[in-house]
C-alpha positions as CSV (number, residue, x, y, z in Angstrom):
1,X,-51.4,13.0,-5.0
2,X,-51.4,16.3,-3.2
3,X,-52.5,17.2,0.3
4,X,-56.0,15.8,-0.2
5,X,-54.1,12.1,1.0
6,X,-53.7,14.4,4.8
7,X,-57.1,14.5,4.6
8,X,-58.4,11.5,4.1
9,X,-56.1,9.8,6.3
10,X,-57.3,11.9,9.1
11,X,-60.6,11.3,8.5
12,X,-59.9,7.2,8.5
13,X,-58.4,7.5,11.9
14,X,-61.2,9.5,13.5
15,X,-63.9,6.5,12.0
16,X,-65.3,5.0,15.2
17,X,-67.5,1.4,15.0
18,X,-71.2,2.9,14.0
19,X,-72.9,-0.7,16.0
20,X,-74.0,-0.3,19.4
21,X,-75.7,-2.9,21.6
22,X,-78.9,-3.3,21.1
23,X,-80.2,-2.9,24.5
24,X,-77.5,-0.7,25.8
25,X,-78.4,3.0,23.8
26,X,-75.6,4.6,26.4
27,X,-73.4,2.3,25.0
28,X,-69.5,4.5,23.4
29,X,-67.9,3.4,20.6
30,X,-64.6,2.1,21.2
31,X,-61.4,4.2,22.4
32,X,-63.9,6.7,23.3
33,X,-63.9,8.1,27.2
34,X,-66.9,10.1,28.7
35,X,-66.1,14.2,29.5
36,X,-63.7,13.9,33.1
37,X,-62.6,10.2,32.6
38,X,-58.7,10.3,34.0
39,X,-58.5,7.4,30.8
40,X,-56.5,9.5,27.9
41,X,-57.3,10.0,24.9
42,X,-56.3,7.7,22.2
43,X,-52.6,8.4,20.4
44,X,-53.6,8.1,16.8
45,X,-51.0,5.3,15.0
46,X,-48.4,6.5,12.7
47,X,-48.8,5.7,9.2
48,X,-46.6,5.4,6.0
49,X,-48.1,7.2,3.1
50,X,-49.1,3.4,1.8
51,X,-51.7,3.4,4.1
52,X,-49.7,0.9,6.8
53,X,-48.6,1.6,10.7
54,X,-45.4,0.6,11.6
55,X,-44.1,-2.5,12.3
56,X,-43.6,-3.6,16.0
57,X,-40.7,-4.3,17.7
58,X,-37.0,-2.8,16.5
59,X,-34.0,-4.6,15.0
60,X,-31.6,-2.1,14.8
61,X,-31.0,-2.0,11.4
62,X,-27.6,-0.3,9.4
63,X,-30.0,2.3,6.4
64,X,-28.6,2.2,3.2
65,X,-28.0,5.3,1.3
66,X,-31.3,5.6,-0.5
67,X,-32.7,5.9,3.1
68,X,-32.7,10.1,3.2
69,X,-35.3,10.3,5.2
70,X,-35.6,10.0,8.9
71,X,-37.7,10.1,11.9
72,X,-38.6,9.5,15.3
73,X,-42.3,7.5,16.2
74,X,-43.7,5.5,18.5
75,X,-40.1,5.7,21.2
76,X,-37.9,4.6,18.0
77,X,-36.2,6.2,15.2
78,X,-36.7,5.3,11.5
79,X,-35.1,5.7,8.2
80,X,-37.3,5.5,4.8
81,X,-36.5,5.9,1.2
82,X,-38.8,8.3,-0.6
83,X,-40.6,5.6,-2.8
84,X,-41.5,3.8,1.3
85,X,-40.0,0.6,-0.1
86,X,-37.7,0.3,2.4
87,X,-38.3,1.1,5.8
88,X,-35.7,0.5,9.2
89,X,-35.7,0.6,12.7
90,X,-32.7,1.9,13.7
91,X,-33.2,2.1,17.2
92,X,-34.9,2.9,20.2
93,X,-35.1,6.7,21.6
94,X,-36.2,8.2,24.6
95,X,-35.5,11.9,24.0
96,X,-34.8,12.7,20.2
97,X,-33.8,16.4,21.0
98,X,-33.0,18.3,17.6
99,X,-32.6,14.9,15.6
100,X,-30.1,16.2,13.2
101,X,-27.6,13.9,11.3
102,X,-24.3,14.6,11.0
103,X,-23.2,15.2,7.4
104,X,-22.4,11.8,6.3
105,X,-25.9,10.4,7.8
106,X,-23.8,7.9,10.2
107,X,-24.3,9.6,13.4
108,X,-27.6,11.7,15.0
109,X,-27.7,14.1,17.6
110,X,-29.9,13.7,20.3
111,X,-31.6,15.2,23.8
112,X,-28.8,16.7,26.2
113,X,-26.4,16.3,23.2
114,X,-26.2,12.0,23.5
115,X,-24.8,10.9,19.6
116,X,-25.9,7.6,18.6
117,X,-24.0,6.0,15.5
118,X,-25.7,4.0,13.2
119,X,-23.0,2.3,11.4
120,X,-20.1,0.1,13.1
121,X,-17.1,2.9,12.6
122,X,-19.5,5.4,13.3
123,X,-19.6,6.5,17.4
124,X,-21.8,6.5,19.9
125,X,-21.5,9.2,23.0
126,X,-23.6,9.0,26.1
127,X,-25.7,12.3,26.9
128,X,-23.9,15.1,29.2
129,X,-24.4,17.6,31.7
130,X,-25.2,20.0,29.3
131,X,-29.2,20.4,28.4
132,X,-30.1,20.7,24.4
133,X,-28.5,23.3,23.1
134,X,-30.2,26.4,21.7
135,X,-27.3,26.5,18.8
136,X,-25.8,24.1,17.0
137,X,-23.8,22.5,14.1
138,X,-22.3,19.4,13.0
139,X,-18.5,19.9,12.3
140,X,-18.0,19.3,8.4
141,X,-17.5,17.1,5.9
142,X,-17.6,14.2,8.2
143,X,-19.0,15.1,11.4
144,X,-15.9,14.9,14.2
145,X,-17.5,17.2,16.5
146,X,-20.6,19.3,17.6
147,X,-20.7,23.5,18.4
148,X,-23.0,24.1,20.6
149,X,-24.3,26.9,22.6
150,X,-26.8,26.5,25.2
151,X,-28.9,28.6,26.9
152,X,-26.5,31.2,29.1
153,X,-23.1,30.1,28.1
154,X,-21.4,33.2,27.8
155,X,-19.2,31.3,25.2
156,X,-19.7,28.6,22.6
157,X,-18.1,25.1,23.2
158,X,-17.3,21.8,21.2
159,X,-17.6,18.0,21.9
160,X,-15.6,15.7,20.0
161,X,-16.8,12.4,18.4
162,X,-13.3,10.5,19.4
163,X,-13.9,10.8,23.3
164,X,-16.4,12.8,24.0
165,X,-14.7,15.7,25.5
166,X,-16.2,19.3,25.9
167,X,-14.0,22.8,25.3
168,X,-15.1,26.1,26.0
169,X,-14.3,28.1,22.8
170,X,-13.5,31.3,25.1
171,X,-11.2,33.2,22.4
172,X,-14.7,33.9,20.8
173,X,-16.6,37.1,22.5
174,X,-18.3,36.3,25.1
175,X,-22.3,37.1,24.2
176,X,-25.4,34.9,23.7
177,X,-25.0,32.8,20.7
178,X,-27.8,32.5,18.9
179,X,-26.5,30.5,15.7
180,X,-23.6,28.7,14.6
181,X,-23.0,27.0,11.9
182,X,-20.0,25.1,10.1
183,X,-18.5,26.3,7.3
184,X,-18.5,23.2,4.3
185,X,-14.9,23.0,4.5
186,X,-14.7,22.1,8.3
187,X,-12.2,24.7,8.6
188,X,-14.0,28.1,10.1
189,X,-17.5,28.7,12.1
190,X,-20.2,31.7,11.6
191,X,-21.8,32.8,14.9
192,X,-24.7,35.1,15.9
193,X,-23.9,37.0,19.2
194,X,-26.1,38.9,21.2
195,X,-24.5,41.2,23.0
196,X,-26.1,43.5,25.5
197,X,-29.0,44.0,23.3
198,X,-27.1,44.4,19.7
199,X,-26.5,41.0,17.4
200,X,-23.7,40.8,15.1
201,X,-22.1,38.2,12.5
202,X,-18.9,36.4,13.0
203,X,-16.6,34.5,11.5
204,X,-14.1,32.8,13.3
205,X,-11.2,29.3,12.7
206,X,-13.4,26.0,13.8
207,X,-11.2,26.3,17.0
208,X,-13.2,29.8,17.9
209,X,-9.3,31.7,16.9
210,X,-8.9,35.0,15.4
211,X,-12.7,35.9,15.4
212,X,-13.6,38.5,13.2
213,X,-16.8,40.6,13.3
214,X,-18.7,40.6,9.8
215,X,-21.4,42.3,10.2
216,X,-23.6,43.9,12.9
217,X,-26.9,45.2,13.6
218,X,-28.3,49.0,13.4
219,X,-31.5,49.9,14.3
220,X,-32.9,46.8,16.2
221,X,-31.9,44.5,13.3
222,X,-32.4,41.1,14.1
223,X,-30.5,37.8,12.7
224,X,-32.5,35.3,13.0
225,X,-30.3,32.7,11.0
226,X,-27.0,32.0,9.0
227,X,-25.7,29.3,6.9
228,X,-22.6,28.6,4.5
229,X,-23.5,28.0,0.4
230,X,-22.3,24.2,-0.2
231,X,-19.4,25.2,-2.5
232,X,-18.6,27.6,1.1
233,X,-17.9,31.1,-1.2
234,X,-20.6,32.7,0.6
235,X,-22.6,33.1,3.8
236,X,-26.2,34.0,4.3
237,X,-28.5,34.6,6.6
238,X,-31.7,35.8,7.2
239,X,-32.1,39.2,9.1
240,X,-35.9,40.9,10.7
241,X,-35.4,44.9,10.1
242,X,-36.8,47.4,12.1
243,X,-39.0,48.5,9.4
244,X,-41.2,44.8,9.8
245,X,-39.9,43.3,7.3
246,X,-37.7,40.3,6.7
247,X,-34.9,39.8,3.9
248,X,-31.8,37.4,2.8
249,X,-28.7,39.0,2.7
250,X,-25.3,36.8,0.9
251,X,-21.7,37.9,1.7
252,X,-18.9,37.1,-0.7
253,X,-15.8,35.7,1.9
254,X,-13.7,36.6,-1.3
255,X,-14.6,40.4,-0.8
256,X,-16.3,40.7,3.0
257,X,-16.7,44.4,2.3
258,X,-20.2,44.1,2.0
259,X,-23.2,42.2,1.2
260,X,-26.4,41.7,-1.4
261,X,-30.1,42.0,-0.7
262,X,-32.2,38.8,-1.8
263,X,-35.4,38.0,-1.2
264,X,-37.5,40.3,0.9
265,X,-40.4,39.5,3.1
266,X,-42.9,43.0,3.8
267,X,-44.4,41.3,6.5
268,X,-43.6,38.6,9.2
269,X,-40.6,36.8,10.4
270,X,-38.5,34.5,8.4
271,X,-35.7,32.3,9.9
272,X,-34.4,28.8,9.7
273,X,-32.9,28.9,6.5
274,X,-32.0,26.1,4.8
275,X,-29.8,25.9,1.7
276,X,-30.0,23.6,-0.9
277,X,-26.8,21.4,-1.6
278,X,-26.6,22.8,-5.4
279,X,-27.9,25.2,-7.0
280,X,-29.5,28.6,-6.4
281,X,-32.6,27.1,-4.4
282,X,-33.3,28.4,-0.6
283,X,-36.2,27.5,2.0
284,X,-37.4,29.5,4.9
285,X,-39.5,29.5,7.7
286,X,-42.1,32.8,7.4
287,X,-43.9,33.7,10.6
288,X,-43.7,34.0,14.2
289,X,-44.1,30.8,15.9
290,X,-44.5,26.7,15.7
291,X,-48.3,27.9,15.2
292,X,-47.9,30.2,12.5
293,X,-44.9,29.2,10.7
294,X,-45.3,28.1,6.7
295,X,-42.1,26.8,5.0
296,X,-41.4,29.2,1.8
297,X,-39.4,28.2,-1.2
298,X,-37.3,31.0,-2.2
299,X,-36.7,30.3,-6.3
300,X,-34.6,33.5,-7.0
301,X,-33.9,36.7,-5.1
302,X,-37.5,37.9,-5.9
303,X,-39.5,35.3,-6.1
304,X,-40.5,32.7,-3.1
305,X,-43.8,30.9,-3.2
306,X,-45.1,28.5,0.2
307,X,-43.9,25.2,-0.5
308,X,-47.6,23.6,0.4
309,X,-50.3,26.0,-0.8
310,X,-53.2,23.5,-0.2
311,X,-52.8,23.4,3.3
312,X,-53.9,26.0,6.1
313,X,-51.6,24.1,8.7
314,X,-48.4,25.0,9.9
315,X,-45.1,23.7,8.5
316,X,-41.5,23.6,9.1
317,X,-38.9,23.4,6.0
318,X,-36.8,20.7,7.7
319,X,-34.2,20.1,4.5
320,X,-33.3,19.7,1.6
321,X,-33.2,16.0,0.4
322,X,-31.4,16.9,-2.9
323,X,-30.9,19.9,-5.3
324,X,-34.9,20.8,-5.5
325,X,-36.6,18.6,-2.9
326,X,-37.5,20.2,0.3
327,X,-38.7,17.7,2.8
328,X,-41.3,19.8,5.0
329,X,-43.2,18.9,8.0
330,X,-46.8,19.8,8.7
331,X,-48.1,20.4,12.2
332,X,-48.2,23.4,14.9
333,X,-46.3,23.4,18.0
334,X,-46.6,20.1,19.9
335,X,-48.7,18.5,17.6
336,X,-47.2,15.3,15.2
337,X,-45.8,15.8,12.5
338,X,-47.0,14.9,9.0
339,X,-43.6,14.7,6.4
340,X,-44.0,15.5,2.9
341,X,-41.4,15.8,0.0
342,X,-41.9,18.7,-2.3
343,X,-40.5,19.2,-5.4
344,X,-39.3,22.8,-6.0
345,X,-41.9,22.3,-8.9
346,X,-44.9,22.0,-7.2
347,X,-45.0,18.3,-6.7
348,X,-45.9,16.3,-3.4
349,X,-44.7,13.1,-2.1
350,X,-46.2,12.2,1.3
351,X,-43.8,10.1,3.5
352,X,-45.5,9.7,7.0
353,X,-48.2,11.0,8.9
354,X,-48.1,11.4,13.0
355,X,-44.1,11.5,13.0
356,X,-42.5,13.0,16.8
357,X,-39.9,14.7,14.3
358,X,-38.6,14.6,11.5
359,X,-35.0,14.9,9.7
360,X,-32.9,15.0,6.3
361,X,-30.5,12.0,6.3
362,X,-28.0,13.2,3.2
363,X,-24.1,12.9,2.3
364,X,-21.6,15.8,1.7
365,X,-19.7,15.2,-1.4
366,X,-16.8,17.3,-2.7
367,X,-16.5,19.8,0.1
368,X,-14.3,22.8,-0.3
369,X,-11.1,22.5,1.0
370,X,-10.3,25.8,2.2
371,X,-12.4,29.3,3.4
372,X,-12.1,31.8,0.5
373,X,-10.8,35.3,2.0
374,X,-9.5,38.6,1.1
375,X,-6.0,38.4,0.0
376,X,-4.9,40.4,2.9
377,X,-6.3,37.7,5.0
378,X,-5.4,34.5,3.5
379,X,-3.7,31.6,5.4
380,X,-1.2,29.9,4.1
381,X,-1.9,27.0,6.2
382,X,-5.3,26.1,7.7
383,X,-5.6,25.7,11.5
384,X,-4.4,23.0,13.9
385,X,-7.0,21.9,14.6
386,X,-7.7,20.1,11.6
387,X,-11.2,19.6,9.7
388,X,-14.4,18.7,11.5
């Protein structure tokens, strides 16, 4: 069943009782209001791709693995296998901010970067001063602390899971970070830094120590995102050149001297890049907005294809759910979300329609356990600060 199953769902919720009363012909039908009434608008339920709304109440359930899915509706959060045998409350949310699961799937980020644990061993941390940042990353393999940049911090900084203490990362340069992210390993970060008008690529030890510039920008080049492969032996990242077009670039950390040209968008802005956890497969955002977006499924440097060509709405590539499922969502910017699976394939598998937001909830297995470098720059030991 392909998108057609959006289609008629939306069309079930906009029925509206055809009676009226006989001697009333003014008469609405119901959960209608007349043009000016201060009544709003009905919310329209959210519905599991069998055709039911969800459950009331919440009772705080521990997921089980098959649960990769996640989302927030109706003020609580959910997890739901993709089959939507099994569906749990896990709790109730006020302000899901980025929703992102840490990479074991026991602990969430939320608004103003409050954790919330799922799991007894797993922690729980109250929100902070800080708002939600622009830039982020859960530390890796098992999720011991968050990088974060927010909106003007001249510097990246970290709050660890154990007490919930935040540290400026000041040996980095100071800039506007733009992305972070953790390299598999736990042991080193990338960064994006604006700096007066020029971005560049960093790599640094998951302390922020001995940063070293990768690559930067000529020309008004623009990274818009980066990310580590799984087995961490390369970075990529997505850059928007001068020129108007868009392309993938990989580094080898064995080599660092320079990088390769994947796949290449003429037109159009593509960013959040999201890396499946084996294999060659890629996804992407192309466009320039919530409004415009469509998620893409780059198959091989050359070839990428949208990853829901029956639909004219926007969508999101929100993860990968395993080596050739992309979990997408559908929906422009404010609007809810509708979650789909999609098989690298071709193949749909609707989830949820009318979702707040939406989230992968998978496990990293058999991280690497060190970051590959030149041999002129290898440690011998990694840093003090341990693995994230």
């Amino acid at each position: 069943m392909r998108g057609s199953w959006m289609t008629m769902l939306l069309a079930l919720l906009l029925i509206v009782p055809a009676c009226t009363t006989p001697d009333d012909g003014a008469s609405r039908p119901s959960g209608a209001t007349s043009v000016g009434s201060d009544t709003p608008s009905p919310v329209p339920a959210t519905v599991l791709a069998s055709g039911e709304t969800l459950p009331g109440g919440c009772d705080r359930g521990v997921p089980d693995p098959r649960q990769i899915v996640s989302f927030v509706a109706e003020g609580r959060a959910w997890a739901i296998d993709l089959e939507g045998a099994r569906l749990t409350c896990l709790f109730k949310v006020r302000d899901a901010g980025p929703f992102t699961w840490g990479p074991q799937g026991d602990r969430v980020l939320l608004g103003d970067l409050a954790v919330r644990g799922v799991k007894p061993e797993a922690p729980s941390l109250p929100a902070t001063a800080d708002p939600t940042p622009s830039a982020f990353d859960w530390g890796h393999p098992i999720g011991l602390a968050v990088v974060f940049a927010s909106k003007g911090d001249r510097h990246p900084q970290k709050r660890f899971m154990d007490d919930g203490r935040v540290e400026a990362l000041a040996s980095l340069p100071p800039g506007r970070y733009l992305d972070v992210s953790y390299h598999p390993s736990g042991l080193a970060l990338a960064l994006v830094i604006d700096r007066e008008g020029e971005q560049s690529i960093w790599l640094s030890t998951n302390e922020g120590l001995d940063p070293v510039r990768l690559v930067f920008s000529k020309g008004g080049t623009r990274f818009t995102s980066i990310a580590f492969t799984p087995d961490g032996e390369r970075l990529v990242w997505t850059a928007q050149h001068a020129g108007g077009y868009a392309q993938i670039h990989t580094m080898s950390l064995e080599d660092r001297t320079g990088f390769t040209d994947g796949w290449r968008d003429p037109g159009g802005r593509t960013s959040n890049l999201q890396l499946a956890p084996r294999g060659p497969l890629m996804a992407v955002d192309v466009g320039t907005g919530c409004d415009d977006r469509s998620a893409s499924i780059v198959l091989s440097p050359r070839v990428a294809r949208p990853a829901l060509a029956d639909t004219s709405r926007p969508s999101t590539a929100i993860g990968w759910l395993d080596r050739s499922t992309l979990l997408v969502g559908i929906g422009g910017c404010g609007e809810p979300l509708d979650l789909v699976a999609v098989d690298a394939a071709g193949g749909q598998t609707p989830i949820v329609s009318g979702a707040e937001i939406g989230a992968t909830r998978t496990f990293t297995t058999s991280a690497p356990e060190s970051v590959p470098a030149p041999p002129e720059q290898a440690e011998e030991e990694p840093p003090p600060g341990g693995v994230g």
